[in-house]
N, CA, C and O atoms as CSV, one atom per row, in Angstrom:
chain,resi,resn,atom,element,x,y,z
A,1,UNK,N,N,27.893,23.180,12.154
A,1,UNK,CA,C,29.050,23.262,11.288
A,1,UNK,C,C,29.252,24.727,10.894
A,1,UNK,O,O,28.339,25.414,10.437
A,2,UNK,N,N,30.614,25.206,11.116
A,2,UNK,CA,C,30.456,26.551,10.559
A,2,UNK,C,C,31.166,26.608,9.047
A,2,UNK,O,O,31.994,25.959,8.408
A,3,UNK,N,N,30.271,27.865,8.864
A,3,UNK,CA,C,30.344,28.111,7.528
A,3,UNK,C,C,31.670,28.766,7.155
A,3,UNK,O,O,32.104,29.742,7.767
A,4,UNK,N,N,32.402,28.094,5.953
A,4,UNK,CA,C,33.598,28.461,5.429
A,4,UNK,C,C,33.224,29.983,4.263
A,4,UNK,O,O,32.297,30.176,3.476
A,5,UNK,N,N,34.230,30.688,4.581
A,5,UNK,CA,C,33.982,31.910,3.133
A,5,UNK,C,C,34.881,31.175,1.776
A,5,UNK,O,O,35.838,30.434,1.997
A,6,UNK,N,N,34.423,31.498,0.404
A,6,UNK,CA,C,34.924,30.787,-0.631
A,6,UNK,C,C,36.442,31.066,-0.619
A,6,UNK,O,O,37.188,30.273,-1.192
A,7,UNK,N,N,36.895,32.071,-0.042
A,7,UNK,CA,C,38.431,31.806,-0.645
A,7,UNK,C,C,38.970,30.732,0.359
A,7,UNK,O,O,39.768,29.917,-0.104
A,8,UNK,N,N,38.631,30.638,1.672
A,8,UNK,CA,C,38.926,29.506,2.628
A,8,UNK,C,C,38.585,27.871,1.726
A,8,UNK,O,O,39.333,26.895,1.671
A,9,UNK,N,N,37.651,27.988,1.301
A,9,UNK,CA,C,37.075,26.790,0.521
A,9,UNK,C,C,38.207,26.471,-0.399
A,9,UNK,O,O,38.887,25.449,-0.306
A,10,UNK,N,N,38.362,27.384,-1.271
A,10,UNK,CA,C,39.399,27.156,-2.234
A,10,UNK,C,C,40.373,27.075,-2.388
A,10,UNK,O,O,40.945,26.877,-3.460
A,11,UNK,N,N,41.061,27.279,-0.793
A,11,UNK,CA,C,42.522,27.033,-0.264
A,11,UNK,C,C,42.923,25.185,0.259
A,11,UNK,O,O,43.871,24.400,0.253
A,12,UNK,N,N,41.501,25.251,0.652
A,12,UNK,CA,C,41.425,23.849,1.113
A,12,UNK,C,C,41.392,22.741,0.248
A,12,UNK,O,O,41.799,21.620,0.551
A,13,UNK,N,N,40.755,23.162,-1.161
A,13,UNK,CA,C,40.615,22.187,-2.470
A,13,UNK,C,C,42.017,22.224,-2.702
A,13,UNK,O,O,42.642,21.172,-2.567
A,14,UNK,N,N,42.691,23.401,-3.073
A,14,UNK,CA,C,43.688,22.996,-3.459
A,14,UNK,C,C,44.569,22.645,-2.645
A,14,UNK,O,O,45.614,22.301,-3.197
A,15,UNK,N,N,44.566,22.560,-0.820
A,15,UNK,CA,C,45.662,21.771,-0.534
A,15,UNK,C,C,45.380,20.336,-0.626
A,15,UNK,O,O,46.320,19.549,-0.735
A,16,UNK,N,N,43.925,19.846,-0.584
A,16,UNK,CA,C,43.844,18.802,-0.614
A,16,UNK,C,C,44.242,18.041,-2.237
A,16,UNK,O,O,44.699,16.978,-2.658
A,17,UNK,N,N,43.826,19.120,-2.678
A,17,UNK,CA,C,43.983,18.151,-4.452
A,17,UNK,C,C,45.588,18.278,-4.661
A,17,UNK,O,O,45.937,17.614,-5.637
A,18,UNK,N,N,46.882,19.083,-3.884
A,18,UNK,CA,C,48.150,18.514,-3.947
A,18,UNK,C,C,48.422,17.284,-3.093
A,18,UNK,O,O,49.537,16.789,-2.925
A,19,UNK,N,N,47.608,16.973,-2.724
A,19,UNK,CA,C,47.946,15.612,-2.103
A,19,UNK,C,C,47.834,14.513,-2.395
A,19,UNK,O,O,48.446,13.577,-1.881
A,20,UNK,N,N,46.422,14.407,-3.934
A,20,UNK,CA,C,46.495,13.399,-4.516
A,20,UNK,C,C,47.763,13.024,-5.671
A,20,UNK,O,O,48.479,13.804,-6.300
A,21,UNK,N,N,47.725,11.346,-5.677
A,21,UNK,CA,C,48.661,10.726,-6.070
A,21,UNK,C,C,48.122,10.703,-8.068
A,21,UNK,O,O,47.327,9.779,-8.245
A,22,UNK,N,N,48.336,11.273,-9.021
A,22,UNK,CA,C,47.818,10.870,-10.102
A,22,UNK,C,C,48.677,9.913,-10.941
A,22,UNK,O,O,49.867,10.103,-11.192
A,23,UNK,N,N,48.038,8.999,-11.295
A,23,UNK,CA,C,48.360,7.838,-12.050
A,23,UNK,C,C,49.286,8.384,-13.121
A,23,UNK,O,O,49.238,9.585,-13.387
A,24,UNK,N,N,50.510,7.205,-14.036
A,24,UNK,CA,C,51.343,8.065,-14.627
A,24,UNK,C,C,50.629,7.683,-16.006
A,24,UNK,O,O,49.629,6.969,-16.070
A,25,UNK,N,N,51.340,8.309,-17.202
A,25,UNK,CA,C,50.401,7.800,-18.572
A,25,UNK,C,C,50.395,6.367,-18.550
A,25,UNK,O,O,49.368,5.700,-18.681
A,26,UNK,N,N,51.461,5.928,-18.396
A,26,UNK,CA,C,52.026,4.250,-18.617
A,26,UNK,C,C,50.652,3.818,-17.316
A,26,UNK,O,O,49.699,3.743,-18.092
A,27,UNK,N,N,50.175,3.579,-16.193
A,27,UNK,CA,C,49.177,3.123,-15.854
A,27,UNK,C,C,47.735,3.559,-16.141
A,27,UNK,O,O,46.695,3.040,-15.734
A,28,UNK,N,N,47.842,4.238,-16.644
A,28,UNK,CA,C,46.464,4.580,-16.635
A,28,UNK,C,C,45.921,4.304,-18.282
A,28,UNK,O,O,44.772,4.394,-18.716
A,29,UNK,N,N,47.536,3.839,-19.208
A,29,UNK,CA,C,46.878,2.973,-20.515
A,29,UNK,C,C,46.657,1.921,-20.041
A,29,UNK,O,O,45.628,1.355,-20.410
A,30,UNK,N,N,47.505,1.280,-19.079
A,30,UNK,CA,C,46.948,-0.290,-19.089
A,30,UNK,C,C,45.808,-0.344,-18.388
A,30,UNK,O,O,45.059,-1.196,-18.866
A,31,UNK,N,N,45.261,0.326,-17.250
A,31,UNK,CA,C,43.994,-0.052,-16.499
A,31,UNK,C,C,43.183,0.196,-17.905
A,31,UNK,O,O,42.391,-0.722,-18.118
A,32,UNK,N,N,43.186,1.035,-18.738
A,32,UNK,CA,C,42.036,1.443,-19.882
A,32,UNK,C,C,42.015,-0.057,-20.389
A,32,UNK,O,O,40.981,-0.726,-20.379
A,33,UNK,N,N,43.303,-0.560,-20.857
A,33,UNK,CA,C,43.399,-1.804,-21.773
A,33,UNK,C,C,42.138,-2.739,-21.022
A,33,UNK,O,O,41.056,-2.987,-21.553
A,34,UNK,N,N,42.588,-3.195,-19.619
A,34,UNK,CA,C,42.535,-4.423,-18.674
A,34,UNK,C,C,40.612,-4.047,-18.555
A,34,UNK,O,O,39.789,-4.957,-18.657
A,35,UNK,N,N,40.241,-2.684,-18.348
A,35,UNK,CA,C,38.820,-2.344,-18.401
A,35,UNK,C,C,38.291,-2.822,-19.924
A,35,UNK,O,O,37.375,-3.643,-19.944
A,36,UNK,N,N,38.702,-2.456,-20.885
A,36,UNK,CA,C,38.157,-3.269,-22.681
A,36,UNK,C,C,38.396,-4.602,-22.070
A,36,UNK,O,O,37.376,-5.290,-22.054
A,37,UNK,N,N,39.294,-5.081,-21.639
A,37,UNK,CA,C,39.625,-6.768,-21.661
A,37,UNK,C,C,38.570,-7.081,-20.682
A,37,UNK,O,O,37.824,-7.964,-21.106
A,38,UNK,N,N,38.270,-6.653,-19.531
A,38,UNK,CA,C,37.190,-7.236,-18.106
A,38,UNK,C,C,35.953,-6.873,-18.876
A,38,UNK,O,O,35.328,-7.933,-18.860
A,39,UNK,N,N,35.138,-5.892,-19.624
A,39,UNK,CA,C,34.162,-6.008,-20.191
A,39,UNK,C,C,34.226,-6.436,-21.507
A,39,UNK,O,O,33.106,-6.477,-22.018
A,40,UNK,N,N,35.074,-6.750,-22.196
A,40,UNK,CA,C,34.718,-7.950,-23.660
A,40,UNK,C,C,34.442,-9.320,-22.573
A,40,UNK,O,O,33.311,-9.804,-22.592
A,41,UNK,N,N,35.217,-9.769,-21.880
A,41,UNK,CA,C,35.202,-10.946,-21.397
A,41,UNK,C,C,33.368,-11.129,-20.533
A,41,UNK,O,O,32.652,-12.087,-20.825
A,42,UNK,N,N,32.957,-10.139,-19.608
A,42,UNK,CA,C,31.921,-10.029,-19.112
A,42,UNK,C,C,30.442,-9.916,-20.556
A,42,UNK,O,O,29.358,-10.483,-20.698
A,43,UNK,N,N,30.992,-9.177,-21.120
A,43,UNK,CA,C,29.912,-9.467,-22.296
A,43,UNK,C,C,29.579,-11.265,-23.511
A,43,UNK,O,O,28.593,-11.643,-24.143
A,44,UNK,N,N,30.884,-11.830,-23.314
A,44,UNK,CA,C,30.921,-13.307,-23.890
A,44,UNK,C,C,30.339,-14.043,-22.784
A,44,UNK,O,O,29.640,-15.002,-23.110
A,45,UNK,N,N,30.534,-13.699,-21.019
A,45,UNK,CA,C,29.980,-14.821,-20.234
A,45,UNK,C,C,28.696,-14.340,-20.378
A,45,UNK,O,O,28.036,-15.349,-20.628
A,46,UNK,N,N,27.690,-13.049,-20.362
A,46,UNK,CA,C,26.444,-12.977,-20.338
A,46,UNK,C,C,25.968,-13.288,-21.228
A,46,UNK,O,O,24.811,-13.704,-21.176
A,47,UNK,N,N,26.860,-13.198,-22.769
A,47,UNK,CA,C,26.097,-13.949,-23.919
A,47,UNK,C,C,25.996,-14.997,-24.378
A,47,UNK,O,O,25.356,-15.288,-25.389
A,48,UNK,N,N,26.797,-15.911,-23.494
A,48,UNK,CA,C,26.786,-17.322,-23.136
A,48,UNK,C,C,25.627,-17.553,-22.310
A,48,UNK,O,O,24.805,-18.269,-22.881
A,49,UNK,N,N,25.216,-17.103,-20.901
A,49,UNK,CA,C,24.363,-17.300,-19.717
A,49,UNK,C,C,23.154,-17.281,-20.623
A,49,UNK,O,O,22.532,-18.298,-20.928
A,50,UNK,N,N,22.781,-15.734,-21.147
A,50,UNK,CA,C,21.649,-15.925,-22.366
A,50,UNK,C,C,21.336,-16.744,-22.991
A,50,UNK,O,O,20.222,-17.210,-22.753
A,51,UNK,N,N,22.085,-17.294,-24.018
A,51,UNK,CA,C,21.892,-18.069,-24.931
A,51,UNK,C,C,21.353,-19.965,-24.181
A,51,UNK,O,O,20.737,-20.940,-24.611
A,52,UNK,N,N,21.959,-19.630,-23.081
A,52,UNK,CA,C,22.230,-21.166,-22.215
A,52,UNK,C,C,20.721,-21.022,-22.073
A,52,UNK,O,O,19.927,-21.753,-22.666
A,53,UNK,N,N,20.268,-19.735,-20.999
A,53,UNK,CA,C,19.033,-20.044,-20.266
A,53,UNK,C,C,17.877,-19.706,-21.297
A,53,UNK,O,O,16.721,-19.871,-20.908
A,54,UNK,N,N,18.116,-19.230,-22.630
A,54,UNK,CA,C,17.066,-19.226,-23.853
A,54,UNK,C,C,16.884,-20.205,-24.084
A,54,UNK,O,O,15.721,-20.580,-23.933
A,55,UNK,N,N,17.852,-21.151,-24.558
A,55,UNK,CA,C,17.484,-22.541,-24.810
A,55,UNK,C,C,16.822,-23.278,-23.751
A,55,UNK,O,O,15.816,-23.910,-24.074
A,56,UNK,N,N,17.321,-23.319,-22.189
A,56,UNK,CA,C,16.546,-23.899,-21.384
A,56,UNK,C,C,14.954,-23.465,-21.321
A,56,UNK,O,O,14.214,-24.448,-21.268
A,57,UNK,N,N,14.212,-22.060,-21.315
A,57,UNK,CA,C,13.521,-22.091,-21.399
A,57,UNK,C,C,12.676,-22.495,-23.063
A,57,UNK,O,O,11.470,-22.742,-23.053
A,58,UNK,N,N,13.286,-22.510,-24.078
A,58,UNK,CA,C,12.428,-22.900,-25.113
A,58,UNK,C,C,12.406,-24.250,-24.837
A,58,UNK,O,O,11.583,-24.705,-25.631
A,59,UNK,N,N,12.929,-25.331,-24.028
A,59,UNK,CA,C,13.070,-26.734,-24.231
A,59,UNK,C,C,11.883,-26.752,-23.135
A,59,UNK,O,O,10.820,-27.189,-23.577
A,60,UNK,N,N,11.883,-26.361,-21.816
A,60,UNK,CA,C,10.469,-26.345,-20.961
A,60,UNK,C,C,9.353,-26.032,-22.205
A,60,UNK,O,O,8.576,-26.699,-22.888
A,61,UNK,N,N,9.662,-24.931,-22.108
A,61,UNK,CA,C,7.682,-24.405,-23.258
A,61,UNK,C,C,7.481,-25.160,-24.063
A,61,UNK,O,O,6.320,-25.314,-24.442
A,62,UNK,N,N,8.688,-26.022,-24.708
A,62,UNK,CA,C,8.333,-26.928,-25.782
A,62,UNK,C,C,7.813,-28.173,-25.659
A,62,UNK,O,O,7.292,-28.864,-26.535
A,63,UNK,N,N,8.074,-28.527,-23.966
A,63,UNK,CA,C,7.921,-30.242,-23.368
A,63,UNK,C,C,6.121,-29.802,-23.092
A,63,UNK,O,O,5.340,-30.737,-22.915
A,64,UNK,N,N,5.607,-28.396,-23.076
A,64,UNK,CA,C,3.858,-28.440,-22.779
A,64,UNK,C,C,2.744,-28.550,-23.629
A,64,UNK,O,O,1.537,-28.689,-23.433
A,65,UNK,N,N,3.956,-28.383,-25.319
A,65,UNK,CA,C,3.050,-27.940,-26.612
A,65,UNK,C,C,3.085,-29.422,-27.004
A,65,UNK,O,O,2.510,-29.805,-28.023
């Protein structure tokens, strides 16, 4: 691979970084929203799964005592 000199490097970042597409304010509040909404929701099913498989195991340990 040959080696680029930095101003070559830095011609190339920036043609490549005009090419990306950046999100407008209006999407990039709602993905923030929909990310709080997908992890509140992911934190109630694991603290459900918890609570489910705590009880299952205290009801085993309890059927040996």
């Amino acid at each position: 691979m040959a080696k680029t000199n930095p101003f070559d490097f830095l011609q190339q970042v920036k043609s490549e970084a005009s090419k990306v597409t950046w999100p407008s304010q209006k999407e990039t509040g709602i993905t923030t929203v929909m990310v709080f909404v997908m992890v509140f929701l992911a934190s109630i099913f694991f603290l459900l799964a918890d609570q489910i498989m705590s009880f299952g195991v205290s009801f085993v340990l309890g059927l040996g005592g």
